[in-house]
C-alpha positions in Angstrom: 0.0 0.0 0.0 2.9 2.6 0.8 4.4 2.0 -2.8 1.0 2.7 -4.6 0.5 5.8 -3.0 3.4 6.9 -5.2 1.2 5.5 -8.3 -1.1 9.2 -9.4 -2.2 7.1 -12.5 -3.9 4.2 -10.4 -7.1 3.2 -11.6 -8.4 -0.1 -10.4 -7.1 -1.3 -7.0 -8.5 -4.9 -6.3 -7.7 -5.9 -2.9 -10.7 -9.0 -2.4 -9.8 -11.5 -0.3 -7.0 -11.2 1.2 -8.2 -11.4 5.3 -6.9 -7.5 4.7 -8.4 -6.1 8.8 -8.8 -2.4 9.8 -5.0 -2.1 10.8 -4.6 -1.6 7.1 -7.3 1.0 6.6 -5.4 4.3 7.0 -3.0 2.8 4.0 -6.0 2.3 1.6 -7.1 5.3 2.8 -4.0 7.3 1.8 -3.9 5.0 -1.4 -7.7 6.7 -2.1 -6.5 10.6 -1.5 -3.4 9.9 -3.6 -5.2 8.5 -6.2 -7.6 11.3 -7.6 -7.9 9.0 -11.0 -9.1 5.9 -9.2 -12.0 4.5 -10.5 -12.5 0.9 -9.3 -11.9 0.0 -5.9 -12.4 -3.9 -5.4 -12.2 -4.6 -1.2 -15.0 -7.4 -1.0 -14.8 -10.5 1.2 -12.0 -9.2 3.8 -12.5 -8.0 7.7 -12.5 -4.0 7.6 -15.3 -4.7 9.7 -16.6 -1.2 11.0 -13.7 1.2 11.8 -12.0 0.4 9.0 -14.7 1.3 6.8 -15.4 4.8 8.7 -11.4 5.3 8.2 -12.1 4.6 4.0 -15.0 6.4 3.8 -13.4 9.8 5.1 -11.2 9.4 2.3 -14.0 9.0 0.0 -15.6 12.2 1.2 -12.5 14.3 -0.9 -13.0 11.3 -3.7 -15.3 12.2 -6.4 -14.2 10.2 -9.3 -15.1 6.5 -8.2 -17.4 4.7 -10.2 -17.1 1.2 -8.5 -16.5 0.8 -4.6 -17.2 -3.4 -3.6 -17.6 -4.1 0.6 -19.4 -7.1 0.5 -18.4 -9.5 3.5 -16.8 -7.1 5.4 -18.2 -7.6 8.7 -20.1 -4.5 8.3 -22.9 -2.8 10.4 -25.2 -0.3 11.1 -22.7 1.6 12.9 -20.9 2.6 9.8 -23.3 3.4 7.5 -23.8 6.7 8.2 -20.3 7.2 7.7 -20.5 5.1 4.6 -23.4 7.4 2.8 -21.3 10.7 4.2 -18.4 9.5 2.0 -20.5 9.1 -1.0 -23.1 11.3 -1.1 -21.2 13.7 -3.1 -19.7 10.7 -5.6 -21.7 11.5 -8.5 -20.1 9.3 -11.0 -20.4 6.1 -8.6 -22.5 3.2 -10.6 -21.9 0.0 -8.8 -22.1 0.2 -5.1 -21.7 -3.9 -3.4 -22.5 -4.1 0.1 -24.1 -7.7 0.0 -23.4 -9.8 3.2 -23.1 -7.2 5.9 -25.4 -6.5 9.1 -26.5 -3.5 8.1 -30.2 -3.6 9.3 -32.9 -1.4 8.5 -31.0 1.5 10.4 -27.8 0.9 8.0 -30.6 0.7 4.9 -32.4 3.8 6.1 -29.1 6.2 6.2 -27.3 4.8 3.0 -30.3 5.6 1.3 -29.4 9.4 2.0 -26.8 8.7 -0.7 -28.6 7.3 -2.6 -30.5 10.0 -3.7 -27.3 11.6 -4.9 -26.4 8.7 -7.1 -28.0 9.7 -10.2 -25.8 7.2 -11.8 -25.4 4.0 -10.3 -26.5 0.9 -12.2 -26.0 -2.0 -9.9 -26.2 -1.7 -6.2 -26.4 -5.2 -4.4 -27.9 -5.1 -0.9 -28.1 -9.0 -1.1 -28.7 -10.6 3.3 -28.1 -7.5 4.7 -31.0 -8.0 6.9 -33.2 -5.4 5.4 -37.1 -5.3 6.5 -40.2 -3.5 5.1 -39.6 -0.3 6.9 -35.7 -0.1 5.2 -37.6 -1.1 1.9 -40.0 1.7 2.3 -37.2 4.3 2.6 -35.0 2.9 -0.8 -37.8 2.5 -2.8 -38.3 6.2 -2.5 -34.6 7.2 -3.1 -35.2 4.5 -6.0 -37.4 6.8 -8.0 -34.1 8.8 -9.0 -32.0 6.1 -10.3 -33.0 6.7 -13.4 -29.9 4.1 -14.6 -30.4 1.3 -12.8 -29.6 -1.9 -15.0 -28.9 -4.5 -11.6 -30.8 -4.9 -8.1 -29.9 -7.4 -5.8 -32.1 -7.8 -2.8 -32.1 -11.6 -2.2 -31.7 -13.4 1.2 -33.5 -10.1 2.7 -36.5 -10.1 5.3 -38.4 -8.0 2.6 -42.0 -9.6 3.1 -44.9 -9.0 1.1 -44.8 -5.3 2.5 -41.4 -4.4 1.6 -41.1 -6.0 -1.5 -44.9 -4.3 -3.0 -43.1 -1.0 -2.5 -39.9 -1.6 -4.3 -41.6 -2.7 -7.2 -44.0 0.3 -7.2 -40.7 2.0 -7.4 -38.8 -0.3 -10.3 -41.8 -0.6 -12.7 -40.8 2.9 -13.9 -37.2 2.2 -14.4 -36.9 1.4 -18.0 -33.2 0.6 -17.9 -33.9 -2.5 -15.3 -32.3 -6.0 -16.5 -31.6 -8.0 -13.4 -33.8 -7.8 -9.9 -32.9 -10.4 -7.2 -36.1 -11.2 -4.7 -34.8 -14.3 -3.9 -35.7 -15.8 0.1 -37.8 -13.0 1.3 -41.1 -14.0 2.3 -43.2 -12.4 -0.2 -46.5 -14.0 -1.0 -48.8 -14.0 -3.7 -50.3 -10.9 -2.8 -47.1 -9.1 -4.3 -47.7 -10.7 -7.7 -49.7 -8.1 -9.7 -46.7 -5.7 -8.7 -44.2 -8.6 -9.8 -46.2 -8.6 -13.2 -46.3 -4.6 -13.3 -42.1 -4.6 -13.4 -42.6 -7.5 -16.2 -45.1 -5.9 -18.3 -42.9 -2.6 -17.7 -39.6 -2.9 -17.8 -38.5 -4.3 -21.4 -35.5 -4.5 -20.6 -35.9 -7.0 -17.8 -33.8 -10.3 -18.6 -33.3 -11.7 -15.0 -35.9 -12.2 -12.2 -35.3 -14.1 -9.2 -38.4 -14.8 -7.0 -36.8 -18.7 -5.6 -37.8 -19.4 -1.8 -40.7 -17.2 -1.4 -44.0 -17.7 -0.4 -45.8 -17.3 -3.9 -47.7 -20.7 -3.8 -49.1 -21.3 -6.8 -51.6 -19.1 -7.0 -48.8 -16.4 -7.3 -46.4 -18.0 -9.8 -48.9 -18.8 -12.2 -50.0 -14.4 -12.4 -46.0 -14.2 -13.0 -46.3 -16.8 -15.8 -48.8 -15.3 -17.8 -46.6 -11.7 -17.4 -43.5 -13.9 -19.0 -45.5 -15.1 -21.7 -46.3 -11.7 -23.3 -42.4 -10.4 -22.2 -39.3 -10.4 -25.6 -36.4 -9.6 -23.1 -36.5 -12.2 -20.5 -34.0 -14.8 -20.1 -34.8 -16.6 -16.6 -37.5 -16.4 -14.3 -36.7 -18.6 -11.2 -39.7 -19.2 -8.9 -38.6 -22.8 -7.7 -39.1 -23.2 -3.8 -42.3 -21.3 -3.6 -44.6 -23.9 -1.8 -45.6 -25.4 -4.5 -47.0 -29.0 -4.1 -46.5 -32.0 -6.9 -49.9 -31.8 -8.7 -49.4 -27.8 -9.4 -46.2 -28.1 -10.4 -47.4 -30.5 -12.7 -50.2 -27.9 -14.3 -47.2 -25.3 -14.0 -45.5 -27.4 -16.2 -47.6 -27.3 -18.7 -48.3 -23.5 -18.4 -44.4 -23.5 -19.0 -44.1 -25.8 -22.0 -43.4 -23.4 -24.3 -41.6 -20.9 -21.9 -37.7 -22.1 -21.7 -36.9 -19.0 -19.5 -38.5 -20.6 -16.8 -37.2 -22.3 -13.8 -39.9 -24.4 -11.8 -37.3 -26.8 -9.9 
């Protein structure tokens, strides 16, 4: 780290998995401030855990050209993400933000969403089992409304629910620029279908929908079906573990005959 911040043309810094703890946070943080061309800043899957992410995200606050910043799995929590959305709520060029796999909470949710509302450009954000509920869902679906270039949403392995997930869609059905949403294991039943089928019907360019390990029941999965038929853009629709029992599946199946995008099982 010491001999990069000599590098002023540095533009991608990968630094994933390498057990890398907060005792080395000040050097990536003088790595950051050296760098004013750094675009691309890779730190997924190490242990910054909280004070070394408040100690990068100070240096983000002077950083306004970074268009990729990855923290997943970094023992994250609540307690930093105010600090985290300080640092880039004046990053307008920022359009992947990866935070999947920390404890951020609804509290965390709730005050990174202040930057979101800032990030008029960012086209993937992944917020995959970060323990986000309805109430955290509520507050990002509104700061959703401005990301007007968002191609990727990951919000799989969440605590959603029907309620949550109902008012991220309301959001997403009017981003035209969507291609991949993750709903994946968050407890949303068929009530949330119509909205499921609103963000089908939609978004055109929609290739990827996850809905696996929810509580659709058939009921729910067969509205999403009849959405897929009339959609040209998507490539899989995954709906498999969704308390489905053997004699639906079977009537699914032949719902689906013609429908390869489909994943039942």
């Amino acid at each position: 780290l010491n001999s990069l911040q000599c590098i002023s043309t540095l533009r991608i810094l990968d630094l994933s998995f390498n057990n890398i703890t907060s005792a080395s946070a000040n050097g990536i943080a003088a790595v950051i401030t050296c760098n004013h061309l750094l675009e691309q800043l890779w730190l997924d899957g190490n242990d910054l855990l909280n004070t070394g992410v408040v100690t990068i995200a100070g240096a983000l606050k002077k950083h306004s050209r970074l268009r990729l910043l990855g923290l997943s799995s970094n023992g994250i929590t609540d307690g930093a993400a105010e600090e985290l959305s300080a640092g880039l709520i004046n990053n307008t060029c920022l359009e992947c933000l990866f935070l999947s796999n920390n404890w951020l909470q609804s509290k965390g949710i709730c005050q990174l969403t202040e930057s979101l509302n800032s990030l008029v450009y960012i086209s993937s954000l992944d917020l995959m089992n970060c323990n986000m509920t309805a109430e955290a869902a509520d507050r990002m679906a509104h700061s959703l409304s401005g990301c007007t270039n968002l191609q990727e949403l990951y919000l799989g392995s969440n605590n959603l629910e029907t309620e949550g997930a109902m008012k991220v869609l309301k959001e997403l059905k009017n981003i035209s620029t969507l291609k991949v949403l993750t709903l994946s294991n968050n407890h949303i039943t068929a009530e949330a279908a119509s909205d499921v089928c609103d963000v089908i019907n939609q978004c055109d360019a929609l290739a990827i929908l996850l809905l696996n390990g929810n509580d659709l029941h058939a009921i729910g999965v067969v509205q999403v079906i009849e959405s897929v038929k009339k959609s040209t853009s998507l490539q899989l629709l995954a709906v498999c573990d969704n308390k489905i029992d053997e004699q639906e599946i079977e009537e699914l199946e032949f719902r689906c005959k013609n429908l390869t995008c489909v994943c039942l099982f």
